[in-house]
PAVO-101594 format. One record per residue (C-alpha): residue number from 0; residue in three letters; x, y, z. Coordinates in Angstrom, 1 decimal, padded with zeros to 4 digits, always signed. Each point is the difference from the previous one (the first is absolute). Last residue first. Layout:
N
[NUM ALA [X Y Z]]
...
//
This chain:
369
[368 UNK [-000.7 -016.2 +016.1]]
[367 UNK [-003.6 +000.9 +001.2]]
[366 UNK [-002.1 +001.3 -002.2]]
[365 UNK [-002.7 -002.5 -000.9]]
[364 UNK [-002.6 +000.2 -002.5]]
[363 UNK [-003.2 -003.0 +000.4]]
[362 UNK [+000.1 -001.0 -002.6]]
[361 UNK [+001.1 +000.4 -003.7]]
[360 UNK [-001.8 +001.7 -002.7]]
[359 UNK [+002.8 +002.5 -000.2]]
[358 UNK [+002.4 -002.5 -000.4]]
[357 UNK [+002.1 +001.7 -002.9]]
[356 UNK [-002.0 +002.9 -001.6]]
[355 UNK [-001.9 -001.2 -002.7]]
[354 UNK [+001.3 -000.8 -004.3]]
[353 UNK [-001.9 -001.2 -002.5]]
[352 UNK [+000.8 +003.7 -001.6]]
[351 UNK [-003.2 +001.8 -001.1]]
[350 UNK [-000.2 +001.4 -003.7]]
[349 UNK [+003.4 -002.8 -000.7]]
[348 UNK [+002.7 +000.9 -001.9]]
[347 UNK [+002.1 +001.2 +002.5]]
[346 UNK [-000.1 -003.4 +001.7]]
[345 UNK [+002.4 -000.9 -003.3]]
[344 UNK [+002.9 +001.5 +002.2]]
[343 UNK [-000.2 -002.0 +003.0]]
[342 UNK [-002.3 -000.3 +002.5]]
[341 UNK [+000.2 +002.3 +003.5]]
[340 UNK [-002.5 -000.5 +003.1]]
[339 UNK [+000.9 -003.5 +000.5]]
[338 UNK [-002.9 -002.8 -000.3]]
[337 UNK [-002.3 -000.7 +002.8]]
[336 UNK [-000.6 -003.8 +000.6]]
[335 UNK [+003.3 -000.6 -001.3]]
[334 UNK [+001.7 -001.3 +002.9]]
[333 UNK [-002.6 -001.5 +002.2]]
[332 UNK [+002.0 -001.5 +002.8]]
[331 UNK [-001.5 +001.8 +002.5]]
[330 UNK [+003.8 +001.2 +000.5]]
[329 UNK [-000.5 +001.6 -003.2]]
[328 UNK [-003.2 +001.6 +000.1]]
[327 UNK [+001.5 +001.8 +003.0]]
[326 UNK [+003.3 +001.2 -001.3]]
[325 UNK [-002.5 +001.1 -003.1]]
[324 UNK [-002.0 +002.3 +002.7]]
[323 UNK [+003.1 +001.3 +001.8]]
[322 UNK [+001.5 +001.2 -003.5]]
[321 UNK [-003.5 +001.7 -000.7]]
[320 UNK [-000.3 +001.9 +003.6]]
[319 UNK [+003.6 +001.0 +000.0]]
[318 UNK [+000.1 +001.8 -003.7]]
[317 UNK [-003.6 +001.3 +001.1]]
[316 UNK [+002.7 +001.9 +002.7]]
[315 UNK [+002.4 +000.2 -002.7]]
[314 UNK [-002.3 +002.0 -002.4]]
[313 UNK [-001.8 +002.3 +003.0]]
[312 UNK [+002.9 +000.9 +001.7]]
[311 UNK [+000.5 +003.6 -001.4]]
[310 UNK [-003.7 +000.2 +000.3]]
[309 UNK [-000.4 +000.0 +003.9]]
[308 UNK [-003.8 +000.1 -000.4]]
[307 UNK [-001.6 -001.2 -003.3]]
[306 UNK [-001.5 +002.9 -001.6]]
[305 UNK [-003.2 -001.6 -002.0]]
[304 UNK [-001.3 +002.1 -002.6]]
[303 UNK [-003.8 +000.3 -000.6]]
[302 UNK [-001.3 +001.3 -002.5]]
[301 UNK [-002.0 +002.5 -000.8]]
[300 UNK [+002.4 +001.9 -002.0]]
[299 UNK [+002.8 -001.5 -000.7]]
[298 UNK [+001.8 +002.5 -001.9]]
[297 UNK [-000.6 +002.5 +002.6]]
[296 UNK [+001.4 -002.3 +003.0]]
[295 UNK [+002.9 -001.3 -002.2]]
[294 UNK [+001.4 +003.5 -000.4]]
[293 UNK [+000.0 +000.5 +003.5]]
[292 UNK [+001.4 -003.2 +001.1]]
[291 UNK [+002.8 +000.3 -001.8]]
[290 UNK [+002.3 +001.6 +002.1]]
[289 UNK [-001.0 -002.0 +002.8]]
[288 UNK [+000.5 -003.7 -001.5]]
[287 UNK [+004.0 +000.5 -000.2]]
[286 UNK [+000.2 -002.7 +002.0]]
[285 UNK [-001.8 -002.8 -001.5]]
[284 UNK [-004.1 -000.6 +000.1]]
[283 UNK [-003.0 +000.7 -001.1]]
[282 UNK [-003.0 -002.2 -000.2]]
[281 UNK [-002.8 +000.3 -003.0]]
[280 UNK [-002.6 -002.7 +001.5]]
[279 UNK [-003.2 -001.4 -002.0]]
[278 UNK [+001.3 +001.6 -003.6]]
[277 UNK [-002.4 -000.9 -003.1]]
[276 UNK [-001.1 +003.7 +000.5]]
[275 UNK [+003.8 +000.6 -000.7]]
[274 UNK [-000.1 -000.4 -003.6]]
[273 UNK [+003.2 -000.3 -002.3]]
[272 UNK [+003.0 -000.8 +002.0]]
[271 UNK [+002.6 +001.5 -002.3]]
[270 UNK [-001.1 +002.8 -000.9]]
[269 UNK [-000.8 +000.8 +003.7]]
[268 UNK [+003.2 -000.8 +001.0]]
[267 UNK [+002.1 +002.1 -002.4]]
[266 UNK [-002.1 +003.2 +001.5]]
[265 UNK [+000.6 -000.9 +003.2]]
[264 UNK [+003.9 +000.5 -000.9]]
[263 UNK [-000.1 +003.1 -001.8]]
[262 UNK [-002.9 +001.4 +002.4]]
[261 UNK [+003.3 -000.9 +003.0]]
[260 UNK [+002.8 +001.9 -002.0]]
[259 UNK [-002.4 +003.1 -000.2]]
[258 UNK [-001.6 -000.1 +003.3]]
[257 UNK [+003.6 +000.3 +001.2]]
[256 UNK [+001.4 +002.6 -002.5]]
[255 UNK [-003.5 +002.3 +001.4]]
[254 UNK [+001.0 -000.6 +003.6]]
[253 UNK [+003.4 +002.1 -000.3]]
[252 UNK [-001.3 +003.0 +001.6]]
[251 UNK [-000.4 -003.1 +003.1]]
[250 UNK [+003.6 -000.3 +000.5]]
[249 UNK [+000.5 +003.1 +002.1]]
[248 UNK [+003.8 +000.9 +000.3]]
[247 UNK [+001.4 +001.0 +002.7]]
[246 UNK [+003.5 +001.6 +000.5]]
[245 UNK [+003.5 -001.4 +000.7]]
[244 UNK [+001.0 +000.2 -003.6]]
[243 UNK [-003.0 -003.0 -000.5]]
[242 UNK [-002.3 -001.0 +002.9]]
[241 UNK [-003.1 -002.0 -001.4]]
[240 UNK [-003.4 +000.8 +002.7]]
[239 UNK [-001.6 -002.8 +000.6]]
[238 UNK [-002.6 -002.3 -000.5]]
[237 UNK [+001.9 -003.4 +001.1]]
[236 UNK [-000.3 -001.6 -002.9]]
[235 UNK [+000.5 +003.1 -002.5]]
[234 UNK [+003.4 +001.3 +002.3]]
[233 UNK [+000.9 -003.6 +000.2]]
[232 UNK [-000.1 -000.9 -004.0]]
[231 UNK [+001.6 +004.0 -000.7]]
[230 UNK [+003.1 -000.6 +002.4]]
[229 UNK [+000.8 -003.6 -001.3]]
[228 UNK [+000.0 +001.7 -003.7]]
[227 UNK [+002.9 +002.6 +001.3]]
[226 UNK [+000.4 +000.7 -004.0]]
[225 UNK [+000.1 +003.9 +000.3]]
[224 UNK [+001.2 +001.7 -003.5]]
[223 UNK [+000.9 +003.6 +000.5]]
[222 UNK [-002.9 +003.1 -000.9]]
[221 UNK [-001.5 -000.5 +003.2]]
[220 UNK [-003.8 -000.3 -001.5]]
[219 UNK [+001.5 -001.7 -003.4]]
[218 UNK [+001.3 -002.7 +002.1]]
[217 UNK [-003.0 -000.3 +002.0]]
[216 UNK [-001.3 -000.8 -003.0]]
[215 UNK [+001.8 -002.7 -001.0]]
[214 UNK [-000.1 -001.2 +003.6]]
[213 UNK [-003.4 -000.3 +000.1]]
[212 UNK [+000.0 -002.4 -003.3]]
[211 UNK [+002.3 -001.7 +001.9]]
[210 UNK [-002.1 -001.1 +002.6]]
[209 UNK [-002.7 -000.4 -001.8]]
[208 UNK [+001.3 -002.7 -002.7]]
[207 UNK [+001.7 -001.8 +003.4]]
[206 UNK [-003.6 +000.2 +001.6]]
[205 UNK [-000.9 -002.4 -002.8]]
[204 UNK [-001.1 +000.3 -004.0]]
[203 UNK [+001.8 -002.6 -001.9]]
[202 UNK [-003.2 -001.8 -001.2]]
[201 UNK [-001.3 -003.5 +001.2]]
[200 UNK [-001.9 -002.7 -001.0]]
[199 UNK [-003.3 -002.4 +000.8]]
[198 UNK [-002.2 +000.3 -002.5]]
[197 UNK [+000.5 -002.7 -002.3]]
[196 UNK [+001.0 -002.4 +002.6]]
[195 UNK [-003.4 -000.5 +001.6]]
[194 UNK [+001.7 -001.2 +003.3]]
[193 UNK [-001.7 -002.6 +001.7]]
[192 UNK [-001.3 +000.6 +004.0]]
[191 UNK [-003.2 +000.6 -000.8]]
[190 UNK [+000.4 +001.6 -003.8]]
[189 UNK [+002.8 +002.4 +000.6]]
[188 UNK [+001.1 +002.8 -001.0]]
[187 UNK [+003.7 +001.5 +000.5]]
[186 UNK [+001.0 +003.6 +000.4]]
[185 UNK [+003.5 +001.1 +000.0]]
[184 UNK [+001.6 +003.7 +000.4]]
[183 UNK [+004.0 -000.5 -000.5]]
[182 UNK [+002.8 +001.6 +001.0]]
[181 UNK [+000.0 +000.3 +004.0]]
[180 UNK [-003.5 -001.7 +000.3]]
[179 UNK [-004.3 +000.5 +000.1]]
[178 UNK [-001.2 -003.4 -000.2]]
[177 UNK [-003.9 +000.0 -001.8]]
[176 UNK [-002.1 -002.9 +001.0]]
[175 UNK [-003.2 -000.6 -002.3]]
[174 UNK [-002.4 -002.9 +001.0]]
[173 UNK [-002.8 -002.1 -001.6]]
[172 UNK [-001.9 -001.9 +002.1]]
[171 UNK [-001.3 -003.6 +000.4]]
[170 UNK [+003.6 -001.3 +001.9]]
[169 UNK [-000.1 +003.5 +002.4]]
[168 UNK [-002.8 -001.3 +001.8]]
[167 UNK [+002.2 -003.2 +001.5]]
[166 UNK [+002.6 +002.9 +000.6]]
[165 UNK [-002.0 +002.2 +002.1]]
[164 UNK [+001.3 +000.5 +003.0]]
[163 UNK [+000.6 +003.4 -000.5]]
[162 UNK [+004.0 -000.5 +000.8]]
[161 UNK [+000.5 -002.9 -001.7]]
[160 UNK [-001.4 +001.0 -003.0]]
[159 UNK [+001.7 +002.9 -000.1]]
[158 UNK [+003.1 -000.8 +001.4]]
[157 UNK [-000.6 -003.1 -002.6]]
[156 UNK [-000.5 +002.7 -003.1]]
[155 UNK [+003.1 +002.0 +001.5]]
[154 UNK [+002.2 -002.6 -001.0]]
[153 UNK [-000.9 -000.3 -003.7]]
[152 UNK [+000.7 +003.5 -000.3]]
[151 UNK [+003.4 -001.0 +000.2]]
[150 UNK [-000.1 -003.2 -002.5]]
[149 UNK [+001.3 -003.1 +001.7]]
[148 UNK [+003.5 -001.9 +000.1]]
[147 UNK [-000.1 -002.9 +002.1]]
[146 UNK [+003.4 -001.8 +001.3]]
[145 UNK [+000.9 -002.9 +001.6]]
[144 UNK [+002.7 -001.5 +002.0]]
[143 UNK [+001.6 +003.3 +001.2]]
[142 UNK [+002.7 -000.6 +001.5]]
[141 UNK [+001.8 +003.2 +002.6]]
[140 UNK [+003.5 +000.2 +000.4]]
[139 UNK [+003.0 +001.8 +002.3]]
[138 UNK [+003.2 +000.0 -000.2]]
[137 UNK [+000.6 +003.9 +000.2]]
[136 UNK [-002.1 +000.9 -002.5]]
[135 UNK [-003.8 -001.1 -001.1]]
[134 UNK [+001.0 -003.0 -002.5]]
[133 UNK [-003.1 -001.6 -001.7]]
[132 UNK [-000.7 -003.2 -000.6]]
[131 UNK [-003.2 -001.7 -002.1]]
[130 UNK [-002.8 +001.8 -001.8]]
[129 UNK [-000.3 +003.9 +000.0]]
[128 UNK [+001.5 +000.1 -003.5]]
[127 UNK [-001.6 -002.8 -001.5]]
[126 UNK [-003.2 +001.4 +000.8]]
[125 UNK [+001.0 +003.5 -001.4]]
[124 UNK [+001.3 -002.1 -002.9]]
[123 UNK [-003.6 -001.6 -000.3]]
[122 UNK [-002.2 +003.0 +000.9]]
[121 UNK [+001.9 +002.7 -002.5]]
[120 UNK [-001.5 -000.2 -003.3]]
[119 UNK [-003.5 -000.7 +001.1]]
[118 UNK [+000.2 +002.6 +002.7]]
[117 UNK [+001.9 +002.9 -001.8]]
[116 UNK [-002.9 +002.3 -000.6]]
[115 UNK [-002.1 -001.1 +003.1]]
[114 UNK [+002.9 +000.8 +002.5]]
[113 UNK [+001.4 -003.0 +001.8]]
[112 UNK [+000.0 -001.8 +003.2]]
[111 UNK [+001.2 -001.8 +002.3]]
[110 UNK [-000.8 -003.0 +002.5]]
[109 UNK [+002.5 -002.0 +001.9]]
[108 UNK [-001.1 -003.6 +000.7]]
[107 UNK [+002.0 -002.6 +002.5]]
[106 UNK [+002.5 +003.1 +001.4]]
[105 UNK [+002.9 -001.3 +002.0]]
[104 UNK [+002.4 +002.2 +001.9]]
[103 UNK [-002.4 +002.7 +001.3]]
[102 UNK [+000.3 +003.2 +000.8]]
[101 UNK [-002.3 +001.9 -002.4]]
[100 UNK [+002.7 +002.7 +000.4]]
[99 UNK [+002.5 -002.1 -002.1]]
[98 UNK [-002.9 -001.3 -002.7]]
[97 UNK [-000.4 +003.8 -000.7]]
[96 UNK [+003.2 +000.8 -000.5]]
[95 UNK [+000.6 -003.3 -002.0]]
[94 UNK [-003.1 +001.7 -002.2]]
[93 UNK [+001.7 +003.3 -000.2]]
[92 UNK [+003.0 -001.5 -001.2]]
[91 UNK [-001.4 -002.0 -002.5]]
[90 UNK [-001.5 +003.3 -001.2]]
[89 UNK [+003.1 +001.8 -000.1]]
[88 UNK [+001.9 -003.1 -002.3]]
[87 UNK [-002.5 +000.8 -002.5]]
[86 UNK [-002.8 -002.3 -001.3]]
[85 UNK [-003.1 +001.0 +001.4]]
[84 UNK [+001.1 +003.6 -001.1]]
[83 UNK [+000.4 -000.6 -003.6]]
[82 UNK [-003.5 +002.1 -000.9]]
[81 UNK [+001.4 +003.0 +001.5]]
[80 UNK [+000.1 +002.3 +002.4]]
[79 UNK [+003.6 -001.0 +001.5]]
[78 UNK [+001.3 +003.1 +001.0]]
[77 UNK [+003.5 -000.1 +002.6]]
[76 UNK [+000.1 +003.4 +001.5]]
[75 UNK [+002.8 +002.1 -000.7]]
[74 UNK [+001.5 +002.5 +002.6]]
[73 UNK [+000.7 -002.4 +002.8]]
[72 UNK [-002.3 -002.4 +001.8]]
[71 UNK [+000.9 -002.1 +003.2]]
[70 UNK [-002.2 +001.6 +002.4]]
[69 UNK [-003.4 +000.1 -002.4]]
[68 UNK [+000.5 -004.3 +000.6]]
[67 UNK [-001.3 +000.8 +003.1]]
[66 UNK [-002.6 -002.5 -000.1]]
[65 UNK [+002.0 -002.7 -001.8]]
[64 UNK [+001.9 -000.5 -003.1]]
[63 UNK [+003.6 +000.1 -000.9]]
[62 UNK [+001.6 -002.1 -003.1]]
[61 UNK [+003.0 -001.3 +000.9]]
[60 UNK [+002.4 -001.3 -003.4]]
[59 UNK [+001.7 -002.8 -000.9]]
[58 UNK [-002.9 -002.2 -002.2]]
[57 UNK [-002.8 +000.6 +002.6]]
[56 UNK [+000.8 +001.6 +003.9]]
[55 UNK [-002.9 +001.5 +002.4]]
[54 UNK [+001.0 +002.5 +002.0]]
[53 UNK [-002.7 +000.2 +002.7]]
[52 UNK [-001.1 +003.6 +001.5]]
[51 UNK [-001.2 +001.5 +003.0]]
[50 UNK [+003.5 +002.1 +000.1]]
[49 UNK [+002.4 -000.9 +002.5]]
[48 UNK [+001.1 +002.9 +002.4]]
[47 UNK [+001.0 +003.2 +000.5]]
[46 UNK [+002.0 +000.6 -003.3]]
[45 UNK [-001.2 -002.6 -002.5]]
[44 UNK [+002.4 -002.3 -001.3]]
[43 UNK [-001.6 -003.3 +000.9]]
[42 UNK [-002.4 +000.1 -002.9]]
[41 UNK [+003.0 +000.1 -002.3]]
[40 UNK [+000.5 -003.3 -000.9]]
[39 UNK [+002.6 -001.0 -002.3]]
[38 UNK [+000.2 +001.4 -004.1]]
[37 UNK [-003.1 +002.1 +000.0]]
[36 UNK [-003.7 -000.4 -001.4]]
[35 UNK [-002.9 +002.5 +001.6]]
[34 UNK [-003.5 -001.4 -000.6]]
[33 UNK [-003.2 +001.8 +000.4]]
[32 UNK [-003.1 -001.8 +000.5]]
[31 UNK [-001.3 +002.3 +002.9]]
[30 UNK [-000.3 -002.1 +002.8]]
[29 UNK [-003.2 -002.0 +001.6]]
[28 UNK [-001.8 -001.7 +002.8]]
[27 UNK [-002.8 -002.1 +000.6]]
[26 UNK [-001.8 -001.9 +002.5]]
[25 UNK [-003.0 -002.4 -000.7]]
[24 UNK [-002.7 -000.1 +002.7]]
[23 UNK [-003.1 -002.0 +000.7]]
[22 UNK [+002.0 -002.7 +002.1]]
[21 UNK [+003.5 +000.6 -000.8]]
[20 UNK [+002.2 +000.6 -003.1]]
[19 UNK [+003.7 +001.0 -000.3]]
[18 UNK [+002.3 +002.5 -001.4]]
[17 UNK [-002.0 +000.3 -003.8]]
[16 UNK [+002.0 +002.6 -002.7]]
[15 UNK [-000.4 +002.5 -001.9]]
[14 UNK [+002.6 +002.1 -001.7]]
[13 UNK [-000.5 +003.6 -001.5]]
[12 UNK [+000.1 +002.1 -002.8]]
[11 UNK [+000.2 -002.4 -002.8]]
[10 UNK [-001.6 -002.6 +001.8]]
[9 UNK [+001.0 -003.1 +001.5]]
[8 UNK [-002.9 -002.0 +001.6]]
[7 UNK [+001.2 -002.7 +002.4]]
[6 UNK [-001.7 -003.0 +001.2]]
[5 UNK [+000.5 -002.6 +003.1]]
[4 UNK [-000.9 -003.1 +001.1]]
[3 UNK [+001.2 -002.7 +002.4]]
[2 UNK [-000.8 -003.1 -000.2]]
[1 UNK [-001.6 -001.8 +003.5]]
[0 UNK [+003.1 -001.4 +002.1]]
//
């Protein structure tokens, strides 16, 4: 049986994850990362029916996840915007969510990734994390042999690559990819396919900044606090009206608070990456690309900016394509031919990382599982 595959990307907002590949296809499908613990499973308890949800248990409790995971919440909301995320009990969850809808039993490489800030201090224990036996509920488990964790943006640059066609070109140019998320707004340059370290970051500037920032001031509109956060992201996604005290409200008065939060973020970026004439390919990426696509547009200039297609899918889909690559070099039986995306700690150091994207010089690609 050929090894099977498979990457998830686990954002603040949302959870992405690969369901299966095919000839010149990779399917994907996701779930906001939101995790409701309880003492015994509750997804059953729904009037009407099951909920489309998995309760997943760690250390005595169930934590909830899945697609209508919006079924099972009550008045609070768990938040886990922060740094310690990668290590919380809701973000194993999510994962073993995610592994349960992949349906599989065995996984030979899972793929995930990390933002830029917290890469280098999370990759190995995120690695470690992912790695070995994971119970999904109800008897059931899923092994995963080995695990790969990756930078987010990092993903995109395949889907890129892969995409264009152009990935022997892309090893002589220098490339900017810039992952618009829940929290955080990351860009990463590379040097071919090596990450120039010193400029790759991130800054705490995502739709989640937006969204709230919108309800602050809706707030002072209606003159009571309104915190329906879920109700602002689709209203702005979906370009529609917002209904609060069963009236409309027209989100786009509000524009000015989103250019704001999204020059704040742009603005870090370009301090940080120096010259962009040096730039072959700026590509953008992430879900939360469209509100900052404006902003990114005027300070750009004459440049052009890549928007990868799908975007939400963009990191796990190049996620796919890299873990499918090293699976390959492997069974040539040419391990180490391409090193591992991530280093260790003192790879900081270095202007550009000695680093390439696992496999990617491998051929010919294949996709079948």
């Amino acid at each position: 049986m050929p090894p099977i595959v498979r990457a998830v990307d686990i954002g603040f907002g949302n959870t992405k994850f690969v369901t299966g590949v095919g000839e010149g296809r990779i399917d994907c499908d996701h779930f906001a990362s939101v995790a409701y613990p309880s003492l015994r499973d509750s997804s059953a308890d729904a009037i009407g029916g099951r909920r489309r949800t998995v309760s997943i248990p760690i250390e005595g409790l169930f934590y909830e996840v899945g697609p209508e995971v919006h079924l099972a919440a009550d008045a609070f909301r768990p938040s886990h915007l922060n740094d310690q995320f990668a290590a919380s009990n809701a973000y194993l969850a999510l994962l073993r969510g995610a592994l349960h809808y992949m349906r599989v039993d065995h996984i030979d490489l899972l793929v995930v990734g990390l933002p830029v800030a917290t890469f280098l201090a999370r990759k190995t224990a995120l690695e470690r994390l992912a790695t070995g036996e994971h119970e999904l509920g109800k008897g059931r488990k899923i092994v995963v042999s080995k695990a790969l964790a990756v930078a987010q943006p990092q993903g995109a640059l395949v889907h890129f690559a892969e995409s264009m066609g152009r990935l022997r070109e892309l090893h002589d140019e220098q490339s900017m990819v810039i992952d618009v998320g829940a929290r955080t707004f990351d860009w990463l340059v590379t040097r071919g396919l090596r990450l120039v370290s010193k400029k790759c970051h991130s800054v705490n500037r995502g739709v989640y900044d937006i969204v709230q920032a919108l309800a602050q001031q809706i707030s002072v509109d209606i003159g009571t606090e309104y915190r329906d956060l879920d109700a602002i992201d689709a209203a702005i996604r979906k370009r529609k009206l917002l209904t609060i005290c069963q009236r409309p409200y027209p989100l786009d008065k509000l524009e000015r608070i989103t250019m704001s939060i999204a020059e704040q973020a742009v603005s870090s970026m370009l301090q940080s990456v120096g010259e962009l004439p040096s730039f072959h390919n700026i590509v953008l990426a992430g879900g939360g690309a469209f509100l900052f696509k404006k902003v990114l547009r005027k300070a750009l200039g004459q440049y052009r900016i890549h928007e990868l297609s799908d975007p939400m899918y963009a990191n796990v889909r190049g996620f796919q394509l890299a873990g499918q690559d090293q699976m390959a070099a492997m069974e040539g039986g040419k391990p180490g031919e391409t090193a591992p995306i991530a280093g260790n700690a003192k790879d900081a150091e270095t202007t550009v990382e000695d680093r390439v994207v696992p496999g990617i010089e491998a051929s010919p690609r294949r996709t079948r599982d």
